[in-house]
DSSP file (Angstrom, degrees, kcal/mol; ACC not computed):
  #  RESIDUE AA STRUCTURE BP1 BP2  ACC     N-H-->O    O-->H-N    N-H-->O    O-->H-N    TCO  KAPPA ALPHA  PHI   PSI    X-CA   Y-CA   Z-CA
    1    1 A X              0   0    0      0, 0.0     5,-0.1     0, 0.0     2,-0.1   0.000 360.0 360.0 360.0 130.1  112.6  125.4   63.2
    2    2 A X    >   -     0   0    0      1,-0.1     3,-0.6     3,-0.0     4,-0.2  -0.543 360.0-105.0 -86.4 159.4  109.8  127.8   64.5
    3    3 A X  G >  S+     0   0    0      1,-0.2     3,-1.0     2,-0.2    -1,-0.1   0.705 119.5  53.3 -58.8 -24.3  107.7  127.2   67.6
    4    4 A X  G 3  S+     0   0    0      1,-0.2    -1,-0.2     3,-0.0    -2,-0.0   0.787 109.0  50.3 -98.9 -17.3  104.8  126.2   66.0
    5    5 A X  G <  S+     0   0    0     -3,-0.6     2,-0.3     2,-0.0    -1,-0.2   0.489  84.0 107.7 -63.3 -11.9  106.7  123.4   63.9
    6    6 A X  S <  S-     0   0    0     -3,-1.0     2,-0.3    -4,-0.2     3,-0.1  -0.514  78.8-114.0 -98.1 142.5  108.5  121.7   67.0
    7    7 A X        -     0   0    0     -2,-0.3    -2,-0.0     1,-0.1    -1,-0.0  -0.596  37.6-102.7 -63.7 133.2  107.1  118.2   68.0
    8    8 A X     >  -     0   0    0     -2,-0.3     4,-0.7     1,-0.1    -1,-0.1  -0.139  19.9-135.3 -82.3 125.2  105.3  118.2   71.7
    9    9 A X  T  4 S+     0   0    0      2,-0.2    -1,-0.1     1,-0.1     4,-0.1   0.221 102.5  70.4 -71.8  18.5  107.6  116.7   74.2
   10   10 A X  T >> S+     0   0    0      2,-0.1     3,-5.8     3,-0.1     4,-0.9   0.830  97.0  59.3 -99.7 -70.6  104.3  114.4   75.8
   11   11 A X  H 3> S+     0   0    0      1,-0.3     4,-2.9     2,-0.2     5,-0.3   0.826 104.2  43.8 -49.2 -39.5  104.6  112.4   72.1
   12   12 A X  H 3< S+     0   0    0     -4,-0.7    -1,-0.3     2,-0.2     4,-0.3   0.879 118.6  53.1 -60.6 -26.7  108.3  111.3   72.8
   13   13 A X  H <4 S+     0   0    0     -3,-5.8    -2,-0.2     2,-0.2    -1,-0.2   0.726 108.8  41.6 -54.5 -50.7  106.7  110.6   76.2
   14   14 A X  H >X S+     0   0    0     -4,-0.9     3,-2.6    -3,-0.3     4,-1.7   0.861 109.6  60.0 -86.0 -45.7  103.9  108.5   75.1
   15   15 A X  T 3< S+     0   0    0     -4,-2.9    -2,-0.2    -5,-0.3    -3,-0.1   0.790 107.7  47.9 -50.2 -20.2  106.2  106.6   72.6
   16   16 A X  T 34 S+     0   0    0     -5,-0.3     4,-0.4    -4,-0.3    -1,-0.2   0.548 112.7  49.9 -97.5   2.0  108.2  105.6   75.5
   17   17 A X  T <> S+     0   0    0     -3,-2.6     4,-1.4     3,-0.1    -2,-0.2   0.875 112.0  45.6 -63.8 -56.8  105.2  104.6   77.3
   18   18 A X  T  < S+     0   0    0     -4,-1.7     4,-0.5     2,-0.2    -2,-0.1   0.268 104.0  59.6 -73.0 -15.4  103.9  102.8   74.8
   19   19 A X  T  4 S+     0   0    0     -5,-0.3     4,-0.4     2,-0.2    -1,-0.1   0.803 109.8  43.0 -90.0 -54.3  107.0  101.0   74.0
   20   20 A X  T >4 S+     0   0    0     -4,-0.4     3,-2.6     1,-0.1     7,-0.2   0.975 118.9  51.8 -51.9 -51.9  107.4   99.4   77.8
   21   21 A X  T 3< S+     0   0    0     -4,-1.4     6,-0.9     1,-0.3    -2,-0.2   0.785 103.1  50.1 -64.0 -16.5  103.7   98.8   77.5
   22   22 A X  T 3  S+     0   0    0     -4,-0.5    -1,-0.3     4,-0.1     3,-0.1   0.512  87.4 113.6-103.6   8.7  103.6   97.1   74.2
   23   23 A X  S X> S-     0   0    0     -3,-2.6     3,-3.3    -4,-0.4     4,-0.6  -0.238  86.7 -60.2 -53.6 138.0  106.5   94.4   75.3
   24   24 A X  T 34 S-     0   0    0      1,-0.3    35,-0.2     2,-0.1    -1,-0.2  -0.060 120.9 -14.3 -29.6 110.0  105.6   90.6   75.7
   25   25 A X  T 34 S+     0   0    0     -3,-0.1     4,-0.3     1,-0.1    -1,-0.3   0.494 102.1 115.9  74.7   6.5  103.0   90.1   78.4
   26   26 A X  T X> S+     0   0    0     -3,-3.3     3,-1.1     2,-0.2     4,-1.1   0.958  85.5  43.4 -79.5 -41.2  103.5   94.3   80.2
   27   27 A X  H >X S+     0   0    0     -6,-0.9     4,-3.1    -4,-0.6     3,-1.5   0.994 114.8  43.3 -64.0 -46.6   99.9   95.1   79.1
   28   28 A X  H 34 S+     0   0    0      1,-0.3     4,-0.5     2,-0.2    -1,-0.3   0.333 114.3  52.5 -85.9  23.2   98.5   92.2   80.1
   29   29 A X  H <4 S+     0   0    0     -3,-1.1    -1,-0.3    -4,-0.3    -2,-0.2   0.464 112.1  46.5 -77.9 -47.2  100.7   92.4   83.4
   30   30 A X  H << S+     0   0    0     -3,-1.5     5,-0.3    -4,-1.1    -2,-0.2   0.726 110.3  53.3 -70.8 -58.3   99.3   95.9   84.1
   31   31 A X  S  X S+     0   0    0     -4,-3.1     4,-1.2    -5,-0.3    -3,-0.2   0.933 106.8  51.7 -78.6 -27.6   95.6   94.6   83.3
   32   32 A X  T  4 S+     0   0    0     -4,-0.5     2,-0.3    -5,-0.2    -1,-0.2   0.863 116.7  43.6 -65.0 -22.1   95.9   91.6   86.1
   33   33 A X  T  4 S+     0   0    0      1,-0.2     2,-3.1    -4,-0.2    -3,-0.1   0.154 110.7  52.9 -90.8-134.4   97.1   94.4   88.7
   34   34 A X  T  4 S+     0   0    0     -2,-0.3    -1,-0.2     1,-0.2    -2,-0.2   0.011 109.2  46.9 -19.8 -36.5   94.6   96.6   87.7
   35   35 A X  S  < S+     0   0    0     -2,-3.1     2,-0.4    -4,-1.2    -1,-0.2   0.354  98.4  77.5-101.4  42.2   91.8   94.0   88.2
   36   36 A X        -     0   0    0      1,-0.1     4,-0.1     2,-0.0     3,-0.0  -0.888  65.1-152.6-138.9 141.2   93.0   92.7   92.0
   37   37 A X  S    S+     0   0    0     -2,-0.4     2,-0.3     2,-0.1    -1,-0.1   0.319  86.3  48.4-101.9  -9.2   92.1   95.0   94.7
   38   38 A X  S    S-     0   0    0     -5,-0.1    43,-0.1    43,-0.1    -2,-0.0  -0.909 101.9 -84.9-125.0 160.2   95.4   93.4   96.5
   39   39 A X        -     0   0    0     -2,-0.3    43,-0.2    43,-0.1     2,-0.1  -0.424  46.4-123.9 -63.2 160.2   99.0   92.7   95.3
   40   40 A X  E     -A   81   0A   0     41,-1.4    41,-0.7    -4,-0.1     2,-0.3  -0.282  11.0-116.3 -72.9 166.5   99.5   89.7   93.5
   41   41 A X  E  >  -A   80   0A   0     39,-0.3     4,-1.2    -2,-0.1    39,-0.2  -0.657  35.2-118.0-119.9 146.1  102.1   86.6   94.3
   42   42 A X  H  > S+     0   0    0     37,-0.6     4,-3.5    -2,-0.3     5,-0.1   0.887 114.9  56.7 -64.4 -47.1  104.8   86.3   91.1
   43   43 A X  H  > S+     0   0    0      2,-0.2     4,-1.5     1,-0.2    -1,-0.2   0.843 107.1  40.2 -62.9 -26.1  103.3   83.0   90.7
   44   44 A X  H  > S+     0   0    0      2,-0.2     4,-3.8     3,-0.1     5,-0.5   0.897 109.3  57.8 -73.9 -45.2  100.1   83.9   90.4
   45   45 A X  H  X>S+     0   0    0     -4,-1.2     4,-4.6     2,-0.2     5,-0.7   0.997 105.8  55.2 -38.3 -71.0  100.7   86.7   88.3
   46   46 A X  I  X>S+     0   0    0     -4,-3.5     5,-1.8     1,-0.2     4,-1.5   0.857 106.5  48.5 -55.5 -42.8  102.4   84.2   85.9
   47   47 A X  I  <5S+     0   0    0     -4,-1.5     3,-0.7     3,-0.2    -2,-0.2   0.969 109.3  53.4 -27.5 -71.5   99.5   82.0   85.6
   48   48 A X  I  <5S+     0   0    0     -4,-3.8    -2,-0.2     1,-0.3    -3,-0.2   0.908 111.7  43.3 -68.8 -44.3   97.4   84.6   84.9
   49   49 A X  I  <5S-     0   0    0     -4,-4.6    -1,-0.3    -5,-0.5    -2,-0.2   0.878 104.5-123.0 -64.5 -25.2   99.4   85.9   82.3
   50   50 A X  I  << +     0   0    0     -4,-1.5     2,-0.4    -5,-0.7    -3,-0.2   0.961  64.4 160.1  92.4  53.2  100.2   82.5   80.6
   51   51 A X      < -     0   0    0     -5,-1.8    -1,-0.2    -4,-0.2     2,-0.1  -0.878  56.0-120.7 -98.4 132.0  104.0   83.3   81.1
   52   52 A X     >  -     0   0    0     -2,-0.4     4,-1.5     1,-0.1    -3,-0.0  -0.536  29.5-128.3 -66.3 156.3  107.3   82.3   81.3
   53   53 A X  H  > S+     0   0    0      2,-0.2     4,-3.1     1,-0.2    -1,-0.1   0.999 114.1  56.3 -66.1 -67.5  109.0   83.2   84.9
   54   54 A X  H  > S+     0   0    0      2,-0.2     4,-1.2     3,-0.1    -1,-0.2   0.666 111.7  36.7  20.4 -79.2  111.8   84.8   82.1
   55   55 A X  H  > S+     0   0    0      1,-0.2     4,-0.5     2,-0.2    -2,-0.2   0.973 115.7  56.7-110.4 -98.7  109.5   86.9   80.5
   56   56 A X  H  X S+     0   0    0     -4,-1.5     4,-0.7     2,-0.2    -2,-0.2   0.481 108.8  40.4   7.9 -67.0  107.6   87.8   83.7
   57   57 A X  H >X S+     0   0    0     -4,-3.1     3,-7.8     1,-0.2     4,-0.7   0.892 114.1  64.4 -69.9 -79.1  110.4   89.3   86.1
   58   58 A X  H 3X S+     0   0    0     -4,-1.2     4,-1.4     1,-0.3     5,-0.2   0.417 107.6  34.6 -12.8 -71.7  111.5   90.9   82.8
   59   59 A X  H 3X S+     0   0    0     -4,-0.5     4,-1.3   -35,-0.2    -1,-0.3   0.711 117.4  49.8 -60.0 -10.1  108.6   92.9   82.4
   60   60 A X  H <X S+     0   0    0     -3,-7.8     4,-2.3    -4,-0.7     5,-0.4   0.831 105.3  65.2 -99.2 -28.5  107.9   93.7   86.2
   61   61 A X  H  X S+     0   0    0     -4,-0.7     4,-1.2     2,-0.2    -2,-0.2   0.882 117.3  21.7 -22.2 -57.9  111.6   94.7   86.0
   62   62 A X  H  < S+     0   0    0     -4,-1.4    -2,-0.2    -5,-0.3    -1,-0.2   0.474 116.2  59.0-108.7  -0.7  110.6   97.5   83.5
   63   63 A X  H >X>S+     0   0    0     -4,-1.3     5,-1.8    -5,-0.2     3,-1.3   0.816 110.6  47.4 -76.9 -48.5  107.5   98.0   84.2
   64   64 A X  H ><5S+     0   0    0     -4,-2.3     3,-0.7     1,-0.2    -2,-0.2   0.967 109.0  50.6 -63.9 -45.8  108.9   98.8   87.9
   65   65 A X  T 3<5S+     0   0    0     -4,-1.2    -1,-0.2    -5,-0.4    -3,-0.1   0.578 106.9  60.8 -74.5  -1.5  111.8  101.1   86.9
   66   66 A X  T <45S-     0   0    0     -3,-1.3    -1,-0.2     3,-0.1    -2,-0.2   0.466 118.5-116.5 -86.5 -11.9  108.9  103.3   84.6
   67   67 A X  T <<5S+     0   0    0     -4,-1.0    20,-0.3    -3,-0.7    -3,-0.2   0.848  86.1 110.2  89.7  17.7  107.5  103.7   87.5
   68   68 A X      < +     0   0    0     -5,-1.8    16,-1.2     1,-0.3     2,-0.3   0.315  69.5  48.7-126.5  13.5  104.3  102.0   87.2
   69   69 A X  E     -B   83   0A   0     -6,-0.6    -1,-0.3    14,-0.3    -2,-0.2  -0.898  61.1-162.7-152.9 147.5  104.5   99.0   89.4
   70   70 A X  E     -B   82   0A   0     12,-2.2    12,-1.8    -2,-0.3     2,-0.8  -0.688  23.4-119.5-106.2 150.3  105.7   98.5   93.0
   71   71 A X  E     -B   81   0A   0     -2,-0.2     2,-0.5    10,-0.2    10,-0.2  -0.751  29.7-161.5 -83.0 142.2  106.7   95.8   95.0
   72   72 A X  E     -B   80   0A   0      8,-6.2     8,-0.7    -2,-0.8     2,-0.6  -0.966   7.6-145.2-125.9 130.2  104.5   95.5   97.9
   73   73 A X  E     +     0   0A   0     -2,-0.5     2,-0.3     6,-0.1     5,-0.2  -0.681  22.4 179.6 -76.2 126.9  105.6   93.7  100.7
   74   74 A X  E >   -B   77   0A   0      3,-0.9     3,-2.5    -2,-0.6     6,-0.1  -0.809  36.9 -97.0-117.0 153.3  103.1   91.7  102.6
   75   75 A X  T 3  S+     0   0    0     -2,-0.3    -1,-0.1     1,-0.3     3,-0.1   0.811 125.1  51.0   4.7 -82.0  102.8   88.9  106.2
   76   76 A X  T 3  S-     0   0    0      1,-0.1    -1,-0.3    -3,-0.0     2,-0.2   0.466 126.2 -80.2 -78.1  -4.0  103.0   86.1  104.1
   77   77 A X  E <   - B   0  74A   0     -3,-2.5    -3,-0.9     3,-0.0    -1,-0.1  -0.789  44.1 -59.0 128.5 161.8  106.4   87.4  102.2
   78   78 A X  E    S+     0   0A   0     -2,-0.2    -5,-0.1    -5,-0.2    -7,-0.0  -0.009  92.0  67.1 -72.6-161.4  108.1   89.4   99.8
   79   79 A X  E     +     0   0A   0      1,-0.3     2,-0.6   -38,-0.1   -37,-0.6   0.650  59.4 115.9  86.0  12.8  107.2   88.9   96.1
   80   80 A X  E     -AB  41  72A   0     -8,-0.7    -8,-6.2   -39,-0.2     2,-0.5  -0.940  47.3-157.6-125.8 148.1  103.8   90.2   95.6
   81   81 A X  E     +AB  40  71A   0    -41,-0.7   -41,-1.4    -2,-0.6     2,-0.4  -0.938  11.9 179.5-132.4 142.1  103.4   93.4   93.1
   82   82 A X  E     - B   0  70A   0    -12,-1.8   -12,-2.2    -2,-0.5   -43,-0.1  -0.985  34.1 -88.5-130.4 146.0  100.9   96.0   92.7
   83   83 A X  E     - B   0  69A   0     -2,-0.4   -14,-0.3   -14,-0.2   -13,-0.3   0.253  41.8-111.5 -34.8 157.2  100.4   98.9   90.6
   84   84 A X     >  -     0   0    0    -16,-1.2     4,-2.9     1,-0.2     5,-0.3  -0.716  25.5-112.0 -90.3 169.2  101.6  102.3   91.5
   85   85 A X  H >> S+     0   0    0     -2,-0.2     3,-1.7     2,-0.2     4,-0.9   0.966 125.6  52.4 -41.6 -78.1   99.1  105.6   92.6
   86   86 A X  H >4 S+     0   0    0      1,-0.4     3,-1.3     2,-0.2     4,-0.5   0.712 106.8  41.7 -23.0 -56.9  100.7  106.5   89.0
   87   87 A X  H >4 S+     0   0    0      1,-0.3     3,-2.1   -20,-0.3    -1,-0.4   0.895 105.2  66.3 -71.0 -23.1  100.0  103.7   87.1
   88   88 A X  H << S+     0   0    0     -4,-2.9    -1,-0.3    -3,-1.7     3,-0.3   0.521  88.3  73.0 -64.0   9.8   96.1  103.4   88.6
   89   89 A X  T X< S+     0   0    0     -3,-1.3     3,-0.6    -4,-0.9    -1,-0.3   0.988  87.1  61.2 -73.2 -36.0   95.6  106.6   86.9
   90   90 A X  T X> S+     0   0    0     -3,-2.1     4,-2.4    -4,-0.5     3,-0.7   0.399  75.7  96.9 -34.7 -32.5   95.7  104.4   83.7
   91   91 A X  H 3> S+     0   0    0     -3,-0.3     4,-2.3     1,-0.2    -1,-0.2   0.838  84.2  48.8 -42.1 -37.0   92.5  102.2   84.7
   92   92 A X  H <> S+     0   0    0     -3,-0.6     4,-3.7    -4,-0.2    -1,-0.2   0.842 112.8  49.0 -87.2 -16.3   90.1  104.1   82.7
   93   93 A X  H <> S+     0   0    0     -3,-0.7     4,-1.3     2,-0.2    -2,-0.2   1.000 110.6  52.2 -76.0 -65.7   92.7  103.8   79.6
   94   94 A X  H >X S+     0   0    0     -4,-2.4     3,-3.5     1,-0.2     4,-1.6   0.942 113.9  45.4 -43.1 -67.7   93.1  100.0   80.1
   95   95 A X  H 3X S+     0   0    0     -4,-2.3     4,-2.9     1,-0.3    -1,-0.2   0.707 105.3  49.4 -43.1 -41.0   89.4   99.6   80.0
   96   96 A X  H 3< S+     0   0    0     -4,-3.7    -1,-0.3    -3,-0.2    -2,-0.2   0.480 114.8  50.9 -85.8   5.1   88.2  101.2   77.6
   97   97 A X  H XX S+     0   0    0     -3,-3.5     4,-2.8    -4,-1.3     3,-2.2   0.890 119.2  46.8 -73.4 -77.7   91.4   99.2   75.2
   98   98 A X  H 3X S+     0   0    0     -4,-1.6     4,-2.4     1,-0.3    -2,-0.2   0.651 111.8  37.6 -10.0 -76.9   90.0   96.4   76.8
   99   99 A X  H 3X S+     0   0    0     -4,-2.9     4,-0.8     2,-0.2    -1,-0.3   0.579 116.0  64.3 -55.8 -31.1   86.2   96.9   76.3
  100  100 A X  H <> S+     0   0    0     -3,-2.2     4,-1.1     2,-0.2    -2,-0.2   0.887 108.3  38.7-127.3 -67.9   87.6   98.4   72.6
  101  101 A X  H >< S+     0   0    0     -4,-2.8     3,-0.7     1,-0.2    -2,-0.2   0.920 111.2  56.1 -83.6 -34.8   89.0   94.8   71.5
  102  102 A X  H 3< S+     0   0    0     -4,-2.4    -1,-0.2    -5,-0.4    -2,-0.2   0.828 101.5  58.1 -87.5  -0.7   86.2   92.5   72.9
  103  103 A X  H 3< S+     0   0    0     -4,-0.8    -1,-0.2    -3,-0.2    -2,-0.2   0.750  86.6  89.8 -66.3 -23.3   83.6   94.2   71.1
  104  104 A X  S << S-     0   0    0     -4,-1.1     2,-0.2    -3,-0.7    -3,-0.0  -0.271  85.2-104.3 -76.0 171.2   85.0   93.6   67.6
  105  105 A X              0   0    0      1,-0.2    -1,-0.1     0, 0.0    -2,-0.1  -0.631 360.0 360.0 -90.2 146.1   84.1   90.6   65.7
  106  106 A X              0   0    0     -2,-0.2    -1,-0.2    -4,-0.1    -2,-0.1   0.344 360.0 360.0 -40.1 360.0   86.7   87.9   65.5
């Protein structure tokens, strides 16, 4: 296979990006930390998402070990999570997905 045939190593990258991200409830997990200027509580978190506790840790589980959310310990207790530096690089990407799907018509 010649260099100019061989596949990008970013796309195997993004497919594994994309793969965490596109699991039950990780985007929208990602978009409630994104829109809190502080960490979040696991219970709140789960409300906002409409979630099972199950399905919750699961994704902040792999979402954490990709390396795009931390636990942040706070005063009141452990249990509250916030994005990483990494993943806020990702804000403009969420939004404009975001902004993308509520403009089309139902």
């Amino acid at each position: 296979m010649d260099q100019d045939s061989a596949c990008d190593p970013a796309y195997a990258q993004m497919d594994e990006l994309l793969e965490v991200l596109t699991r039950s409830k990780a985007l929208h997990v990602m978009l409630v930390l994104d829109q809190h200027v502080r960490p979040v509580r696991f219970t709140d978190l789960k409300r906002y998402v409409d979630g099972t506790s199950t399905t919750v840790s699961r994704r902040l589980k792999e979402l954490h070990a990709y390396g795009l959310i931390e636990q942040a310990d706070r005063e009141e207790g452990s249990g509250f999570y916030a994005l990483t530096e990494k993943a806020k690089t990702l804000s403009p990407i969420f939004h404009n997905l975001f902004n993308w799907v509520a403009a089309q018509p139902s």
